[in-house]
N, C-alpha and C positions, 0 to 999 in steps of 0.2 A: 819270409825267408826266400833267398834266390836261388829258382831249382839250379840243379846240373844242368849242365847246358848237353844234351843228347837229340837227337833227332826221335821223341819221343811219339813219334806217328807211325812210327816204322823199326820199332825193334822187337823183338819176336818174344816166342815164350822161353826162356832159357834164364840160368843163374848169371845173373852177374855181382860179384862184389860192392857191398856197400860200407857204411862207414862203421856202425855198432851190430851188436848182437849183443840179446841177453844169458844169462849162464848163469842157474841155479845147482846146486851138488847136495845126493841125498847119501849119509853116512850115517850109522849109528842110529837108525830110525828116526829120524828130522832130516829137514832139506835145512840148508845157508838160507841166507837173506837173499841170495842171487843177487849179480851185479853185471851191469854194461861194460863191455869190453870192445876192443877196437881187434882182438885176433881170433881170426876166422878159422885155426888151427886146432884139432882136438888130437890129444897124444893118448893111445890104450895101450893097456898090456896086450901082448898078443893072445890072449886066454879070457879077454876079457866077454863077459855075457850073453853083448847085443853081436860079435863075432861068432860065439859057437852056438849058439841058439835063438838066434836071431829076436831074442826080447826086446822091442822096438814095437813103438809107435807114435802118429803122427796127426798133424792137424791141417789145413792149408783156408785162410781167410785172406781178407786184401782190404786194404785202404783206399781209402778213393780223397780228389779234391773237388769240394760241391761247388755249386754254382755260383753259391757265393763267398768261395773262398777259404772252408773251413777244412780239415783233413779230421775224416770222419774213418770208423770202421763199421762193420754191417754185423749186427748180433754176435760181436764176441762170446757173450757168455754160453750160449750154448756152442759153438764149439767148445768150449773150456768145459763145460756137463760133459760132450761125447768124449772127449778125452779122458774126465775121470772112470768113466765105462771102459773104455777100452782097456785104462791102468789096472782097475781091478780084474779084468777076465786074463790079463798076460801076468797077475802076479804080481805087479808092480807096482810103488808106492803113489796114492795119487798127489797129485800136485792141484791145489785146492783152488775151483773156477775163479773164485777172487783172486786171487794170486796169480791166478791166469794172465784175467783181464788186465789186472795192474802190469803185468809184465807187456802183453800187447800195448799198450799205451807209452810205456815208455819207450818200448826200443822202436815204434813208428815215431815217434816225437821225434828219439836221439835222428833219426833217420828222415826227416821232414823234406829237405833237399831233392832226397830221393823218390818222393811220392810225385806223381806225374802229374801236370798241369789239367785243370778241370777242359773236357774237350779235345784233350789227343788221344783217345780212344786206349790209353794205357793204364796200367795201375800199380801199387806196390802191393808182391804176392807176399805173403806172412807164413813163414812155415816155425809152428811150434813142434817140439820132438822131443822124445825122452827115451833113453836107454841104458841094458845095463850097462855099469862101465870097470867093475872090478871084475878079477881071473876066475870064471869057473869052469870047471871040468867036467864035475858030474851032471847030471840033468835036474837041475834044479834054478830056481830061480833066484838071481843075482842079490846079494846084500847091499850094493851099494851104484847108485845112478845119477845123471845127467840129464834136465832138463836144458834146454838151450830153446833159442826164437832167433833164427834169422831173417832177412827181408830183400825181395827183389826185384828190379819193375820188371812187368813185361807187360807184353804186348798179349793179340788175340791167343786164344789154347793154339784153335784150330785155326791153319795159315788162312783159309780159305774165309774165315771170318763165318760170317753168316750162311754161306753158301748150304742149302743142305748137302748131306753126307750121304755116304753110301756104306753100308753095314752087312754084315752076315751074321748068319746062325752059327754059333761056335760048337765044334765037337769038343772042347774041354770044356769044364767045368769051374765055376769060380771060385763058391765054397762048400765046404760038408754041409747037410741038414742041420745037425747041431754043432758045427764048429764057428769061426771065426771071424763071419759075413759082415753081421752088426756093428763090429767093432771097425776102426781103423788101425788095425794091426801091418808091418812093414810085409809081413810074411806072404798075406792075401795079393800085394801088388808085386811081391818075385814071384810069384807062382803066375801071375797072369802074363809075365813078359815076352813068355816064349806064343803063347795066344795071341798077342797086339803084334810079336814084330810077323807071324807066319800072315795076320791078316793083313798087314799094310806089304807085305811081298804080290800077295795075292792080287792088290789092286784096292784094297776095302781100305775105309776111314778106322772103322770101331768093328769089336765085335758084342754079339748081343748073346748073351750069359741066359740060357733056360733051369729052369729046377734042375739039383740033382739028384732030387730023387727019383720023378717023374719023365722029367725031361718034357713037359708039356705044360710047363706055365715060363711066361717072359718074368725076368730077375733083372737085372740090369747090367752093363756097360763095367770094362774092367776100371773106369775112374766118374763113373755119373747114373744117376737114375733115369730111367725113362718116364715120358708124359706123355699121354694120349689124348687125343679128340678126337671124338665121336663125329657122325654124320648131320648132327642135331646140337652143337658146340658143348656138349658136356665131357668135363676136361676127367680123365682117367688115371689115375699109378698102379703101377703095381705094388702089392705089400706081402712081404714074407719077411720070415723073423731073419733070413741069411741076407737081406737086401741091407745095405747103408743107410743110417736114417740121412739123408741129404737136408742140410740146413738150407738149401737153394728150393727144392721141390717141397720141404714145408712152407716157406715162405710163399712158393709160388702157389701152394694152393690156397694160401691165406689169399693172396690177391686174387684169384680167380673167383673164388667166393665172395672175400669182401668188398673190393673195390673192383667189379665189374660183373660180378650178380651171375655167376655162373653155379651149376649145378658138379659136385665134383663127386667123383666115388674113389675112393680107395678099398681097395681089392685084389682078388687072384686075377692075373690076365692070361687067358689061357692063347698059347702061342698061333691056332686055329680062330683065333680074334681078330690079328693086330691086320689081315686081309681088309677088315671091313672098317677100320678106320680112317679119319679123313688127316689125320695129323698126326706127326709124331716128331719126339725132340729131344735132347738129352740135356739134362739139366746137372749141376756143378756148381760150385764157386770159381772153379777156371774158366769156364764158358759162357756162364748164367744158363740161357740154353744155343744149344745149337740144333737148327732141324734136321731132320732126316729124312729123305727122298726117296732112298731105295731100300729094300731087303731082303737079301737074297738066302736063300734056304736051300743049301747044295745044287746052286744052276738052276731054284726056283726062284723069280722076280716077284715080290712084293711092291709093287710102285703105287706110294701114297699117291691121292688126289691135288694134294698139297703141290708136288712136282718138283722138280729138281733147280729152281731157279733162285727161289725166295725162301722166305719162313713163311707157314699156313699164315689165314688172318687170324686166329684164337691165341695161335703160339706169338705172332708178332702186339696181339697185345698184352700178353704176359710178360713175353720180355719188355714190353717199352715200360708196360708200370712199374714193373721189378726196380729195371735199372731205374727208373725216373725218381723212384723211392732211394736207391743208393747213393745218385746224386746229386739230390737236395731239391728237385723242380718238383716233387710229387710230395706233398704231405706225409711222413710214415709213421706207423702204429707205435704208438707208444714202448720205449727201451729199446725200438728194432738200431736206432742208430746213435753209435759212443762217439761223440765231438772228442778229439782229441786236440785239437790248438784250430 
C-alpha cells in the first residue's frame, strides 16, 4: 500500500488525524461486536461517568514497518492483560485481551497508509481507551461504556531524540501506597500535569517520582520507568507495587539477560544509590529508552558518568537490540511480535 506522502523524518510527537478508529459499546452487561468507523467524534451526556469521576483508562503501543516490509505490532497481548487490570481496579467492565488484540490489528491494517516507512525514525502511536459513558451523579461506577482505538504517527517522545535528559527530584508525589500506580488509570497522569509543566518551566526534561511513603526509594517518571547500570554493567529497576509494570522495561530486561548475558536485579533502589551509578535511562513505549545525564536533587547535581552527550554503552545496547527486535533485523522471542499485513 502507498504511505501518505508527509515528510515522515520530521514530524513530532503529537495527534494527528487519521483515516479509521475502532469503537466497541458496553450496555446491559455485554460489549457490541465493535466496529471501524471513519468519525473521530465522541458525543456524552454532560453527566456522563469518565466527566464526573474521571473512570478512564488507557493503553499506548505503536506499529512499526520491518525491514522487510511487513507492519508488525510489539507484544499486543500484554498491553491488552494491563488494561484488563486496570478495568477491574476502576470498576469497569473488562474488554477481553483477545478482543484487544483483534481490535489492534484491525484498526492498524484499516490504517496501513498511515504506518511510517521502515527507516524514517517514525511510527504509528496506538492509543486504546475505555470509559464511562452514560450520566452519573452519585459516586458510583458507571453502567454503561466505550472502548474505542485510535492511531497516530509520530515522530521521537523527546524532541531532543536520544540526547540525554536532565531531571529532578519531585516534591510531589505520584501515587498512594495502595492506590492507583500499577494501573494505567487517566486519573494518575492529571494528577501528574501540574509536576511535568512546573518541571519543564524550571528548565528540567522529566521529573523523578520517590516513594510516598518514605520518600527514599527512586519510583519512576510521571510516563516511563527507570533503568540503571551499575559500575560493573549490571542493569538495575526499581520494583514497588505503585510503579507501572512497563511492557518496554520487561522486555528490556529480557534482552539484557537473554540476548546479551547481562546480570539484572530488580528491586528497591534507594534514592542515596542512584550517585554511584554509571547509567541511567528511562524507558516507555513512547521512547523505548531515553538516557539521562543529570539529576538534580533541590540544586544537588547528580551527573551520571555516562554524561550528557550520548546514551551509556549498556543502555545503547539495550536500545539497539530492543528496537532491532521491533524492526525485524534482530531475531525476536517467540509471540513478542503480531505480523499484521
Amino acid at each position: 500500500m502507498e504511505k501518505k506522502n508527509l515528510d515522515w523524518a520530521n514530524i513530532g510527537f503529537g495527534y494527528m488525524t487519521t483515516s479509521m478508529r475502532y469503537v466497541a459499546n458496553y450496555k446491559d452487561g455485554a460489549w457490541d461486536e465493535g466496529t471501524l468507523t471513519t468519525d473521530a467524534t465522541i458525543t456524552l451526556n454532560e453527566c456522563a461517568g469518565v466527566l464526573q469521576y474521571a473512570q478512564t483508562c488507557f493503553e499506548g503501543l505503536k506499529a512499526y514497518t520491518t525491514e522487510d516490509g511487513h507492519i508488525v505490532t510489539f507484544r499486543p497481548d500484554l498491553n491488552g492483560s494491563r488494561m484488563e487490570d486496570s478495568a477491574r481496579r476502576l470498576e469497569m467492565p473488562v474488554f477481553p485481551k483477545e478482543r484487544f488484540v483483534d481490535a489492534v490489528c484491525q484498526v492498524v491494517k484499516a490504517n496501513a497508509e498511515w504506518v511510517p516507512p521502515y527507516g524514517s525514525g517514525a511510527t504509528l502511536y496506538i492509543r486504546p481507551y475505555m470509559f464511562g459513558s452514560n450520566p452519573v451523579i452519585g459516586v458510583k461506577p458507571a453502567d454503561e461504556y466505550q472502548f474505542r482505538i485510535f492511531t497516530t504517527p509520530v515522530g521521537p517522545y523527546f524532541k531532543g531524540g536520544a540526547k540525554p535528559l536532565t531531571i529532578k527530584v519531585s516534591d510531589f508525589d505520584r501515587a498512594a501506597p495502595q492506590g492507583t500506580g500499577h494501573i494505567k488509570a487517566g486519573l494518575n497522569y492529571a494528577m501528574s500535569l501540574h509536576a511535568i509543566v512546573t518541571a519543564h518551566q524550571e528548565g528540567y526534561d522529566e521529573n523523578m517520582y520517590l516513594d510516598p511513603a518514605t520518600r527514599t526509594k527512586v519510583e519512576e517518571t510521571g510516563g516511563a520507568n527507570f533503568i540503571f547500570v551499575t559500575k560493573d554493567h549490571k542493569v538495575v529497576t526499581p520494583k514497588s507495587d505503585s510503579i507501572l509494570p512497563s511492557i518496554t522495561r520487561r522486555s528490556l530486561i529480557y534482552v539484557a539477560k537473554e540476548y546479551l548475558g547481562l546480570e539484572v536485579e530488580e528491586r528497591e533502589v534507594l534514592f542515596e544509590e542512584v550517585k554511584d551509578f554509571a547509567e541511567c535511562g528511562l524507558c516507555g513505549t513512547a521512547a523505548v529508552i531515553s538516557p539521562v545525564g543529570k539529576i538534580v536533587d533541590h540544586g544537588k547535581e547528580i551527573c551520571l558518568p555516562s554524561g550528557m552527550t550520548e546514551m551509556g554503552p549498556v543502555t545503547k545496547k539495550l536500545y539497539d537490540t530492543l528496537t532491532g527486535i521491533q524492526m525485524g533485523h534482530i531475531q525476536a522471542p517467540e509471540g513478542w511480535i503480531r505480523v499484521i499485513e
